[in-house]
C-alpha positions as a Markdown table, in Angstrom:
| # | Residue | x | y | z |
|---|---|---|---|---|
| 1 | Unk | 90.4 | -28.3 | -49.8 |
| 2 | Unk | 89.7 | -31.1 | -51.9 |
| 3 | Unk | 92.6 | -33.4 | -53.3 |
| 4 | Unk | 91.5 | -35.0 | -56.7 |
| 5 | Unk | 93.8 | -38.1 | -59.0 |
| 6 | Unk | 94.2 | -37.1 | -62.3 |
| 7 | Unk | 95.5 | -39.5 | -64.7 |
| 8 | Unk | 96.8 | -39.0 | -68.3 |
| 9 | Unk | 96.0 | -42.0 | -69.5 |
| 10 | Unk | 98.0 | -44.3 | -71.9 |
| 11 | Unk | 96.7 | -42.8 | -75.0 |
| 12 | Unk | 96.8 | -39.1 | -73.9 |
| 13 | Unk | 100.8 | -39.9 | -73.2 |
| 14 | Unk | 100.9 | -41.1 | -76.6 |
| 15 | Unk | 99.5 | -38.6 | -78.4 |
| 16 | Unk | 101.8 | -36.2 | -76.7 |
| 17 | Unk | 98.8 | -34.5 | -74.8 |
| 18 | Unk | 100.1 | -34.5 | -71.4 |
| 19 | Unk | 101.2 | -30.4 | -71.7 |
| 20 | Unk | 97.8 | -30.1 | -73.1 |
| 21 | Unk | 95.6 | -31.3 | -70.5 |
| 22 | Unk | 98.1 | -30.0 | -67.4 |
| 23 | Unk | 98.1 | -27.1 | -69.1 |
| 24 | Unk | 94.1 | -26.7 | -68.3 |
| 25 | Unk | 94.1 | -27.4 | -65.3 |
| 26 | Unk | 96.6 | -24.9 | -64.3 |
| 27 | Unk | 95.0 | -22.0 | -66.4 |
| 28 | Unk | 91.6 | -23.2 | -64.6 |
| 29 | Unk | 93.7 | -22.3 | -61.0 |
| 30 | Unk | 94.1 | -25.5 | -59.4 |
| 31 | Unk | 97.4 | -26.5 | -57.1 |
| 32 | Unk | 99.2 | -29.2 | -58.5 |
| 33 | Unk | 100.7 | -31.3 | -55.3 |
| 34 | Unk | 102.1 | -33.6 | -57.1 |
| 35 | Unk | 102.9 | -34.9 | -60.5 |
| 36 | Unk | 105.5 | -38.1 | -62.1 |
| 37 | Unk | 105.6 | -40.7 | -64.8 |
| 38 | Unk | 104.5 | -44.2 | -64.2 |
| 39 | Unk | 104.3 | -47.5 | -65.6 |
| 40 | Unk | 100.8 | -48.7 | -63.8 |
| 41 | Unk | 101.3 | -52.2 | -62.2 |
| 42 | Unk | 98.8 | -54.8 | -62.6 |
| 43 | Unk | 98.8 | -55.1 | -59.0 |
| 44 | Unk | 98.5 | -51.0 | -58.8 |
| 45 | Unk | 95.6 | -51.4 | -61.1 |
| 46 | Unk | 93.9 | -54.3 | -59.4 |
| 47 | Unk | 93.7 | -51.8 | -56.3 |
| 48 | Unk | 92.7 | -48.4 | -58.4 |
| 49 | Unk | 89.9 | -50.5 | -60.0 |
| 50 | Unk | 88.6 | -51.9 | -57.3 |
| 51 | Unk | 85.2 | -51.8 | -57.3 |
| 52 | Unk | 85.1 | -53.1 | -61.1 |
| 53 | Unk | 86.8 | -56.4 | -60.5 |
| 54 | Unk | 84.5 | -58.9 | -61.8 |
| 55 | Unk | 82.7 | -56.7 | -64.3 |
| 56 | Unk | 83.0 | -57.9 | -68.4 |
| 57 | Unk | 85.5 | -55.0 | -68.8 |
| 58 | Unk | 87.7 | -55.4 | -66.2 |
| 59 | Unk | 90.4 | -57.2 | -68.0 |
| 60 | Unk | 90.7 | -54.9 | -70.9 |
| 61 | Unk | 90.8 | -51.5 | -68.7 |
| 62 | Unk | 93.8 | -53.5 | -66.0 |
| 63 | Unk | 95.4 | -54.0 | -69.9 |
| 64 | Unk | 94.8 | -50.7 | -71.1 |
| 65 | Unk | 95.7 | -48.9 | -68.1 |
| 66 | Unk | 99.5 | -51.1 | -67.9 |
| 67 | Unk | 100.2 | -51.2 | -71.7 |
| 68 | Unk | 102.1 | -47.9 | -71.6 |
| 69 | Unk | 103.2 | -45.1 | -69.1 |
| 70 | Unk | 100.9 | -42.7 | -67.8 |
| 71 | Unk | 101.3 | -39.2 | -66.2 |
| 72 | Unk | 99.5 | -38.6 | -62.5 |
| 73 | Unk | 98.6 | -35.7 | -61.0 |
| 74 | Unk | 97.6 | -35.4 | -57.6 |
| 75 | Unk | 95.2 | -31.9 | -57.4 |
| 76 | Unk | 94.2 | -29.8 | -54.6 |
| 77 | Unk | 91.6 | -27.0 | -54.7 |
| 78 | Unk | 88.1 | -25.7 | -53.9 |
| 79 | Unk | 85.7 | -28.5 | -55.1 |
| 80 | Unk | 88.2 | -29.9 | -56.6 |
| 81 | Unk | 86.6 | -32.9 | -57.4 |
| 82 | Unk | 83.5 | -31.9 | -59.2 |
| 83 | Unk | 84.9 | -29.3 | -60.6 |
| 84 | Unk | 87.6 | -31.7 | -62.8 |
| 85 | Unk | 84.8 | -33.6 | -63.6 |
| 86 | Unk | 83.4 | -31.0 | -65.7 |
| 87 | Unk | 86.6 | -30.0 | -67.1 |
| 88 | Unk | 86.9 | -33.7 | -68.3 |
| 89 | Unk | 83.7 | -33.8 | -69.8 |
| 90 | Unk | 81.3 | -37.1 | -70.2 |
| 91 | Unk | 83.0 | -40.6 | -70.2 |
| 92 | Unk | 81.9 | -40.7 | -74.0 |
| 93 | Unk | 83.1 | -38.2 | -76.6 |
| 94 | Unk | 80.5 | -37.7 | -78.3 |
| 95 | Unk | 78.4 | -36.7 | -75.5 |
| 96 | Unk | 81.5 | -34.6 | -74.2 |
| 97 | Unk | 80.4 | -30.8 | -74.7 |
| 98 | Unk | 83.3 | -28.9 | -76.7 |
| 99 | Unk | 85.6 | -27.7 | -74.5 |
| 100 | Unk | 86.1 | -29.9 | -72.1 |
| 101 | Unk | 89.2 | -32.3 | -72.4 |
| 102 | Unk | 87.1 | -35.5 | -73.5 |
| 103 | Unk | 85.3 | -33.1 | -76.0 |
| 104 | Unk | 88.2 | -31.7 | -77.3 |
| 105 | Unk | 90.8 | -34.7 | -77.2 |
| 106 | Unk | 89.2 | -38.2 | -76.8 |
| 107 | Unk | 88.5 | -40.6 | -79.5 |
| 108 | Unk | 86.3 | -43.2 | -77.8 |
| 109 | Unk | 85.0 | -44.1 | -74.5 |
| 110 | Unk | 87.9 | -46.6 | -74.4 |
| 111 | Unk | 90.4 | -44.2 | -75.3 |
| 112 | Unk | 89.2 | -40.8 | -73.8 |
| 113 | Unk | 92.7 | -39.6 | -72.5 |
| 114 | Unk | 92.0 | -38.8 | -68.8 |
| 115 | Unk | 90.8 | -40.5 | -65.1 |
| 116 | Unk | 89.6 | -37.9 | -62.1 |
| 117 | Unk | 88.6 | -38.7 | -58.8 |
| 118 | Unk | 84.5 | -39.3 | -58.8 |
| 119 | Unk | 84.1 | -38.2 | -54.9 |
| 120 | Unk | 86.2 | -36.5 | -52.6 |
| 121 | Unk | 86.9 | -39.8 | -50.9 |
| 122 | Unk | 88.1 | -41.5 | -53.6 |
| 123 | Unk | 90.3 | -38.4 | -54.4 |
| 124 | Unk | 92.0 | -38.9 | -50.9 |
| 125 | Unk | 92.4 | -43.2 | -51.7 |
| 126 | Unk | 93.4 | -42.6 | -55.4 |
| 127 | Unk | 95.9 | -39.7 | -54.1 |
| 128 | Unk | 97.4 | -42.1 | -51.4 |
| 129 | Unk | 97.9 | -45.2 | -53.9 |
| 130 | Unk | 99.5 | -43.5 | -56.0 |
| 131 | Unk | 101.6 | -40.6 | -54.4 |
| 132 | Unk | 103.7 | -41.3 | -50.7 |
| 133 | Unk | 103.4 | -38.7 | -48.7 |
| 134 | Unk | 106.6 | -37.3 | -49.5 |
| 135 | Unk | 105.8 | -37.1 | -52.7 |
| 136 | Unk | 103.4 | -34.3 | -52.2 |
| 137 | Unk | 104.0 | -30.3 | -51.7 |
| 138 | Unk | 102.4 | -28.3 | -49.8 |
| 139 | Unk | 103.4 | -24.8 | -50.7 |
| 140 | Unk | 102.0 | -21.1 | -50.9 |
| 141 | Unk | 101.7 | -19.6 | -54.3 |
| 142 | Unk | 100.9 | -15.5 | -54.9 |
| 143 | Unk | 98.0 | -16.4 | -57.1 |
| 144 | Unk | 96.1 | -18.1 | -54.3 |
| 145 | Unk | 94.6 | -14.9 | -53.0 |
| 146 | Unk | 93.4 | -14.3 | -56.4 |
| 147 | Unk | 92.0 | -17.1 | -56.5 |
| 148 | Unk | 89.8 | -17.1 | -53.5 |
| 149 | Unk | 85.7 | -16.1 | -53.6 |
């Protein structure tokens, strides 16, 4: 079982999308482990976006990231990871197919409403920054065998 990060970014909790884009994910079948309301520290940020410190947009996605409270999700299913990826749809909107969240919901590539884990490793990093292990449920649910192939 993979575990993916989602994150409803600022602008999703804004536009009152939150419901919205859980709500996909738990039609789609996946276990939610874990879910809360932050206010993303600039030090939290720093150590989510690692590996674009130093790039020309680093600044502006640290500030867009902190500016407002965001909703994470920590995930756990079959391919988990690739799997949300699709659901999310391309980084850009307009190259987003209809459907998926970033299709359906984004406004820009600056503003496109969600983050997801890009490997399985960076699912278990981005799930242990931001959840403590207490923080996360493992439990059985009924559905599970239905959900099995």
């Amino acid at each position: 079982m993979e575990k993916s990060l989602v994150i409803v970014k600022p602008d999703g909790v804004q536009r009152g999308l939150i419901g919205e884009i859980i709500s996909r994910f738990e039609k789609k079948g996946f276990k939610i482990i874990g879910l809360k309301m932050i206010h993303i520290t600039p030090e939290l940020a720093e150590k989510h976006y690692k590996d674009h410190i130093g790039k020309d947009f680093y600044a502006s996605l640290v500030e867009f990231i902190t500016c407002s409270p965001v909703v994470v999700l920590a995930i756990q299913g079959d391919n988990a990871v690739r799997l949300i990826r699709n659901m999310m749809g391309a980084l850009k909107p307009e190259d987003a197919q209809p459907g998926s969240i970033r299709g359906d919901l984004a406004l820009s590539k600056s503003y496109n409403v969600i983050h997801g884990s890009d490997s399985p490793e960076n699912g278990e990093r981005e799930v242990g920054l931001f959840f403590e292990p207490d923080e996360l449920f493992d439990y059985e649910r009924d559905i599970d065998t239905w959900l099995k192939t």
